[in-house]
C-alpha positions in Angstrom: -17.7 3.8 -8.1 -20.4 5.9 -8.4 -20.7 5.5 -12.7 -21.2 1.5 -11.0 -23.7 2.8 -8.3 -26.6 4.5 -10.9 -25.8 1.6 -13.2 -26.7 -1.2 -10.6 -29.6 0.9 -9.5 -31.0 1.3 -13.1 -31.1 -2.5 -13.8 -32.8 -3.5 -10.7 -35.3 -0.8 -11.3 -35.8 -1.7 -14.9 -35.6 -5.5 -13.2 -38.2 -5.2 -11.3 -40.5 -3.1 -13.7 -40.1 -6.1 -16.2 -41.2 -8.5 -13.6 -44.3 -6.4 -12.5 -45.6 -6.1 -16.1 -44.8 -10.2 -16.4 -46.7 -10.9 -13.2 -49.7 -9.1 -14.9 -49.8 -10.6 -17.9 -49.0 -14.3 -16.1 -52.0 -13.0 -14.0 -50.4 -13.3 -11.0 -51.3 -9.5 -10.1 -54.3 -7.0 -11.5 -53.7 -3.7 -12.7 -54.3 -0.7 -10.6 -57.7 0.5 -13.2 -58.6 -3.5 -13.1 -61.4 -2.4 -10.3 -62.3 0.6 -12.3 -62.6 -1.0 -15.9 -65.3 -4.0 -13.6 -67.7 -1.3 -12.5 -69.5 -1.4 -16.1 -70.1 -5.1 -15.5 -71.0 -5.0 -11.4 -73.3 -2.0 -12.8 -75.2 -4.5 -14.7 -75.7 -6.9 -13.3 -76.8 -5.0 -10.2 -79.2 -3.0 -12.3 -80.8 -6.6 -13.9 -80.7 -7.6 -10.4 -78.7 -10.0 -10.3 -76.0 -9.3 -8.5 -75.5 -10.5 -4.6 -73.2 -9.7 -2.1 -71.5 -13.4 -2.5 -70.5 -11.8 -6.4 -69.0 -8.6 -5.4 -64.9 -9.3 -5.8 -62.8 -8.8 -2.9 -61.0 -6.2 -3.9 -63.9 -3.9 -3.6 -65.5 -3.0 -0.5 -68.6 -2.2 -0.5 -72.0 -0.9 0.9 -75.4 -3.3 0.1 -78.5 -1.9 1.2 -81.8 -4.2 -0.2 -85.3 -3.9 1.5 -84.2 -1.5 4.1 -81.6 -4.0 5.3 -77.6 -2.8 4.9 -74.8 -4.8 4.7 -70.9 -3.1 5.0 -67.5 -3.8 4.6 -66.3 0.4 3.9 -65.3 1.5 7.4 -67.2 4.2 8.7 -64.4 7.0 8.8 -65.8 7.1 5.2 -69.1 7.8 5.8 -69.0 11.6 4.6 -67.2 10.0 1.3 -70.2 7.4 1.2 -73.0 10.3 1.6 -71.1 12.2 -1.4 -71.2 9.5 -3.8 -74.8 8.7 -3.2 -75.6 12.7 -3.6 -72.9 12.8 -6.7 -72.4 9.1 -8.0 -69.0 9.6 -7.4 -66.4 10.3 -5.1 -62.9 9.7 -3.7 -60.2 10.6 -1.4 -57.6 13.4 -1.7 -54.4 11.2 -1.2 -52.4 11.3 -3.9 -50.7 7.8 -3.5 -53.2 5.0 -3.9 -56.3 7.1 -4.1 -59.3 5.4 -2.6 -62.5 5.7 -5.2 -66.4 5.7 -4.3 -69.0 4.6 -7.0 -73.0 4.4 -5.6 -75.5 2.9 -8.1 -79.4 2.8 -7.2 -82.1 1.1 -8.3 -85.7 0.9 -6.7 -84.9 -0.4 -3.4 -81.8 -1.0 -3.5 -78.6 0.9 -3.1 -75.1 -0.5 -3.8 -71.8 2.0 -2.7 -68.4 0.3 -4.2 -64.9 1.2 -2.9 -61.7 0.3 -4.4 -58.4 1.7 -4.4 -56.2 2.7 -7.8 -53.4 0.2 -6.4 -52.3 -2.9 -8.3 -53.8 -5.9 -5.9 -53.1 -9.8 -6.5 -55.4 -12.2 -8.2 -55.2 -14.3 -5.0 -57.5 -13.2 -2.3 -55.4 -15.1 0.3 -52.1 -12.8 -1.0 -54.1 -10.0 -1.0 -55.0 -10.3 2.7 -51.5 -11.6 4.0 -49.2 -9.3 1.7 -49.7 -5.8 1.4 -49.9 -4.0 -2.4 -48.1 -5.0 -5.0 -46.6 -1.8 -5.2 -45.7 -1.6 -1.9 -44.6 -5.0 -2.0 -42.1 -4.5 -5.1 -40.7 -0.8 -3.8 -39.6 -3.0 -0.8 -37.6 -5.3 -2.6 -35.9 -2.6 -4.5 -34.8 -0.7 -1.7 -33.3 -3.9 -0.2 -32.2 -5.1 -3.4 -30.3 -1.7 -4.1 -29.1 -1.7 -0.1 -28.1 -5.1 -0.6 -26.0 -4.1 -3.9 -24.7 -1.3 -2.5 -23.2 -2.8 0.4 -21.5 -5.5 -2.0 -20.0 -3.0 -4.0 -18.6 -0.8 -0.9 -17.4 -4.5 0.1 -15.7 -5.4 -3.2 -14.1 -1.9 -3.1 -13.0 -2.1 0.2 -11.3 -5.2 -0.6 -9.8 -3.4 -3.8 -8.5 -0.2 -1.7 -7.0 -2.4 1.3 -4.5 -4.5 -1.3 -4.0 -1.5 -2.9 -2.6 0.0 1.1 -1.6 -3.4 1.2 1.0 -2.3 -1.4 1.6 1.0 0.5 2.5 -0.7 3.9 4.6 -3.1 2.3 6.8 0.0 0.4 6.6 1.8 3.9 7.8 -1.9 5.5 11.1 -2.1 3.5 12.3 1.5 3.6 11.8 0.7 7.7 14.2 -2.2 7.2 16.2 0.3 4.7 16.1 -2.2 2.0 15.7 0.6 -0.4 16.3 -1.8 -3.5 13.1 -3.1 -3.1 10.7 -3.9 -6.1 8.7 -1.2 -7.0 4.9 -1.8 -7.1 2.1 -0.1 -8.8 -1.5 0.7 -8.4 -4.4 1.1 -10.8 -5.9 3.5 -7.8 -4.5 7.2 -8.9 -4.7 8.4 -5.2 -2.4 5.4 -4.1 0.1 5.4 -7.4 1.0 9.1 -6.6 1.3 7.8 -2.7 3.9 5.0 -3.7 5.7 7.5 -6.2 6.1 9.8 -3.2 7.4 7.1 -0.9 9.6 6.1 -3.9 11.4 9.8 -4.6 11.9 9.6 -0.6 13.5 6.0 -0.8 15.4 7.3 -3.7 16.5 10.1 -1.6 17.7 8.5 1.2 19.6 6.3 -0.4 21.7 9.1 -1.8 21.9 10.7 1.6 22.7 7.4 3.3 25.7 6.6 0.6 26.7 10.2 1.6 26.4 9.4 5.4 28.5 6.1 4.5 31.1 7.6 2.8 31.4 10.3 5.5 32.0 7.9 8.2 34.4 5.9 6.0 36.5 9.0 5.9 36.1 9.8 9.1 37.2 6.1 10.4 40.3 6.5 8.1 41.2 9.4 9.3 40.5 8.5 13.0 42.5 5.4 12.3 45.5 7.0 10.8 45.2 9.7 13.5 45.2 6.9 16.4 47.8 5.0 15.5 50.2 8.0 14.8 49.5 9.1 18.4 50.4 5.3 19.9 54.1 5.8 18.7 55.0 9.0 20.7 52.9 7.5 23.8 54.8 4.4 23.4 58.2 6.4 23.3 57.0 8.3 26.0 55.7 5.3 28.3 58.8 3.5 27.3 61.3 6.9 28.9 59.1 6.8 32.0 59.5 3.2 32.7 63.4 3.9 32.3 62.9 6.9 34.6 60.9 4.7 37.2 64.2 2.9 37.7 66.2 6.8 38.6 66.2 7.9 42.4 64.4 11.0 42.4 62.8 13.5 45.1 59.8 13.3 46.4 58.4 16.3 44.4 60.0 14.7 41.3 58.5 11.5 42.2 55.4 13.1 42.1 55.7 14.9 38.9 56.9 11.3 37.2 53.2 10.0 38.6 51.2 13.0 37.4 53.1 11.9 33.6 52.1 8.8 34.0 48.3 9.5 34.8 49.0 12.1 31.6 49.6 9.3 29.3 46.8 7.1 30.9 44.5 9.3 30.1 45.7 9.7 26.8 45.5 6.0 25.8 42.1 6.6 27.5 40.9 9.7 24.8 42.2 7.4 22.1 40.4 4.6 22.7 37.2 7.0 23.6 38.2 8.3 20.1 37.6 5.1 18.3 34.4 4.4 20.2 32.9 7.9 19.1 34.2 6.8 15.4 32.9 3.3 15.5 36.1 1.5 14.7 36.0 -0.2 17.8 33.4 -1.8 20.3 33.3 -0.5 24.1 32.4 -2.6 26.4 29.4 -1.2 28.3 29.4 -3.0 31.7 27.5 -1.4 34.5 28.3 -0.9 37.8 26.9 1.4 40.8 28.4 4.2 42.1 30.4 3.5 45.4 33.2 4.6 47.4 36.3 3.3 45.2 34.3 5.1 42.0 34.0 8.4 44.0 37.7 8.1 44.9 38.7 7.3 41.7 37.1 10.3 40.4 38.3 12.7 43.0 41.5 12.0 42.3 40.6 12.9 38.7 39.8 16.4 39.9 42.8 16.4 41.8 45.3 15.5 39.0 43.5 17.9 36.6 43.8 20.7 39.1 47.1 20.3 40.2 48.4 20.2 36.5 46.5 23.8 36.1 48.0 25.4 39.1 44.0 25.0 40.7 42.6 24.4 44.0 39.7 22.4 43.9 36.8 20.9 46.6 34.5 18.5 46.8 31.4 19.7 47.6 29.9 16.0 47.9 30.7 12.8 47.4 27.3 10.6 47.4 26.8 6.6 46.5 24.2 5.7 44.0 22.9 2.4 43.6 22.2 3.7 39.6 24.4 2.2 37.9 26.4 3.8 34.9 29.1 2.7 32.7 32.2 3.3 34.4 34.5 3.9 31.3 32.0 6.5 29.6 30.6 8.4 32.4 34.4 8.7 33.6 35.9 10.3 30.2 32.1 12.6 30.2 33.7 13.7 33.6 37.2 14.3 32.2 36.2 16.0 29.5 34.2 18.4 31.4 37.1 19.2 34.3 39.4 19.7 31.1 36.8 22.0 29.5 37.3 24.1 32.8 40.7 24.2 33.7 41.6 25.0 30.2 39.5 28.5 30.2 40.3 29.0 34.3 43.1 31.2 35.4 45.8 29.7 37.6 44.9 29.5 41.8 41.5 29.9 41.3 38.8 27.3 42.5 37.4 24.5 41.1 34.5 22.9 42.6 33.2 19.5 42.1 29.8 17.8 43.3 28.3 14.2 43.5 25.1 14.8 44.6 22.4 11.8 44.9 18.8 13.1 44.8 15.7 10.9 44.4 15.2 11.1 41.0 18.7 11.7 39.5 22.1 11.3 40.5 23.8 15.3 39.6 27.4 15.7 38.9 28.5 19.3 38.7 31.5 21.0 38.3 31.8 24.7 38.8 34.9 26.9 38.0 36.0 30.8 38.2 36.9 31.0 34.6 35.8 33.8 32.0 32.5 31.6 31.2 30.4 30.9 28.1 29.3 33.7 25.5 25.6 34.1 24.0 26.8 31.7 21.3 28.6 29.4 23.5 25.3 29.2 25.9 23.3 27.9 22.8 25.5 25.5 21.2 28.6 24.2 23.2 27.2 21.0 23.1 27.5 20.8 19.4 30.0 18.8 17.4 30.7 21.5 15.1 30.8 24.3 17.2 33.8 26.2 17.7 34.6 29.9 18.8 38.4 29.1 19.2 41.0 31.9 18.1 44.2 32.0 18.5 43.1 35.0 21.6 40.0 33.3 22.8 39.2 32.3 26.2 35.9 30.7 26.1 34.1 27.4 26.9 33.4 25.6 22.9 34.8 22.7 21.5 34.2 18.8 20.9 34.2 17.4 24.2 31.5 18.8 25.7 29.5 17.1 22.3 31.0 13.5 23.7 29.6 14.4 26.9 26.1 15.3 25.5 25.9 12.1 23.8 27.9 9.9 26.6 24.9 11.2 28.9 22.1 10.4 26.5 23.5 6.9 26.7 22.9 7.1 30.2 19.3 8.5 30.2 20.4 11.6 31.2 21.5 15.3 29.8 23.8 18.1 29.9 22.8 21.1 31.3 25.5 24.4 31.2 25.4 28.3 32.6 26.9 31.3 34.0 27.8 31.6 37.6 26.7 35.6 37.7 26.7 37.7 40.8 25.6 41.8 40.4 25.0 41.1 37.2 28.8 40.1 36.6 29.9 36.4 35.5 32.2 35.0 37.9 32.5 31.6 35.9 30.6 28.2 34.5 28.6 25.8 36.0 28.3 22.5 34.2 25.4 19.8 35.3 25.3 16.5 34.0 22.0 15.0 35.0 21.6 11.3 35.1 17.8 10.3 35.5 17.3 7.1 37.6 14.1 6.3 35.6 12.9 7.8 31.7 11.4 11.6 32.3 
């Protein structure tokens, strides 16, 4: 651009110095000496005495004195410059632009002080008055000229660098719709070709991640698959001896012990299908609902199974409606997996404590237990899908459900908080929160 720049600006200066010379020899314009090379001839005549103020040219101005009577055109800021000629014949200003020249002839009675300036002037005297200097005049032209081509080229490149982004934006468009087997485009612009090679290693890139991802989850489907539908036989074999059982007088207490199998299995069939969801071999249906009475009870009695099963005691510290409304399915296997992630690490007859609290800006469920509690490790990344402290000895909160949780919750707007219960600087169990937010933080 800038090789285009002092190129442009050379012509129209050589431009214009070609048609300044051509306007003098047309004789369209005089010189800048053209008042200087007349004095021989003004001096002539005035000394033969012929000369009047009528034949004086106009682009002197002068000072005529004849028989004691003065005529003037030089303004009288030059007077000092007037006296000095007449003392030395000769004399001019100190500008150094357009220099303003005194000559002062004599003769008898008469006196005659001419003024010019070394300036180009034009041959019409009506030009001359209306216009200023030639000089003037053409330097003008050039600077808006050179303004006038600069800001055409800046234009012309502008166009070039914005289809040249045009190009970036529309590489940048496709690998946001991942069609990553997009045409590849190039650009004469160096700064933009090494941008679109960039955004063409990362496109390249991500491809080979996202095949990787694919495949992943293509072996994780199949394995989820196979895994599902070899659990369905034993639950079926088991649902199937519990339906034959229904039909056997039992006790009261075995009666209850036959119900407490049959919610087992429900919620089996319940982590299955919550298995598929998580995999993506299946669909859930999301359907909303508030959080009433029959919801509250149906999660109490959650608790209740779950605790009875451990040998636990368990309370409800409070039981609050919502009018935020959640996905009953999801938010009710979160819960599950959260009561099952205490029971499992608490010792028998010890307490578990369960609240649904409604506060202004969140509805809080938290469960509390007496259990050993989480480790350092635990505290930083229980909530991760591939985090697991689980030996054959261990007794500590990890594993994969509270990762389902984590991500049931962010579904919901919401997150998973988890800590110690410590008193005296001992821990005397977990606490598990699971915010849901009524409106985005």
């Amino acid at each position: 651009m800038s090789l285009l720049e002092l190129f442009f600006s050379v012509f129209i200066l050589l431009a214009l110095v070609f048609a300044f010379n051509l306007s003098i020899q047309l004789g369209f314009i005089y010189p800048a000496n053209h008042a200087e090379r007349q004095l021989t001839t003004l001096e002539k005549e005035f000394s033969s005495g012929e000369l009047t103020e009528e034949d004086i040219p106009p682009y002197y101005d002068y000072q005529f004195i004849e028989d004691g009577r003065r005529s003037q055109t030089i303004p009288e800021k030059f007077a000092p410059l007037i006296k000095e000629a007449k003392r030395d014949g000769y004399s001019q200003t100190d500008s150094f632009i357009a220099t303003k020249v005194f000559a002062s002839y004599e003769q008898e009675d008469r006196e005659l002080v001419l003024s010019y300036r070394l300036m180009a002037t034009f041959v019409s005297e009506k030009l001359d008055r209306v216009l200023p200097a030639p000089e003037i005049l053409y330097a003008v032209t050039f600077l808006l000229l050179w303004i006038s081509g600069f800001l055409l080229i800046i234009q012309h490149y502008v166009g070039v660098i914005h289809l040249e982004l045009a190009k970036v934006n529309q590489t940048n468009e496709e690998i946001k719709q991942m069609n990553l087997d997009y045409p590849r485009a190039s650009s004469r612009l160096k700064e933009t070709q090494e941008i679109l090679d960039s955004l063409d290693n990362m496109s390249k890139q991500l491809k080979q991640a996202l095949k990787k991802q694919w495949s992943s989850q293509q072996r994780q489907k199949e394995l989820v698959q196979s895994v599902t539908h070899d659990i369905r036989t034993p639950i079926t074999l088991i649902k199937g001896n519990l339906e034959l059982l229904e039909e056997t007088q039992f006790s009261t207490k075995q009666q209850e012990q036959l119900a407490d199998l049959k919610n087992g299995v429900k919620r089996l069939e319940q982590y299955v299908e919550q298995l598929k969801v998580i995999s993506g071999l299946i669909k859930e249906d999301v359907a909303r609902q508030a959080i009433d009475q029959a919801l509250l009870e149906e999660w109490r009695n959650l608790v209740a199974d779950l605790a009875k099963t451990n040998h636990m005691k368990f309370k409800i510290v409070k039981q609050d409606n919502s009018d935020l409304t959640i996905a009953k399915k999801q938010l009710t296997n979160a819960l599950q997996n959260v009561l099952l992630n205490s029971v499992e690490h608490s010792l028998p007859n010890t307490y578990l404590a369960v609240s649904f609290a409604d506060h202004f800006n969140e509805y809080r469920i938290t469960v509390e237990d007496q259990g050993a509690g989480f480790n350092e490790q635990a505290l930083r990344k229980a909530n991760k899908r591939s985090f697991s402290t689980k030996t054959g000895t261990s007794n500590e909160h990890y594993g994969l459900g509270l990762s389902i949780v984590e991500e049931i919750l962010t579904l919901h707007n919401g997150k998973l908080e988890f800590e110690n219960i410590v008193n005296a600087g001992e821990i005397e169990g977990a606490r598990v929160i699971m915010h849901l937010y009524k409106s985005s933080e």
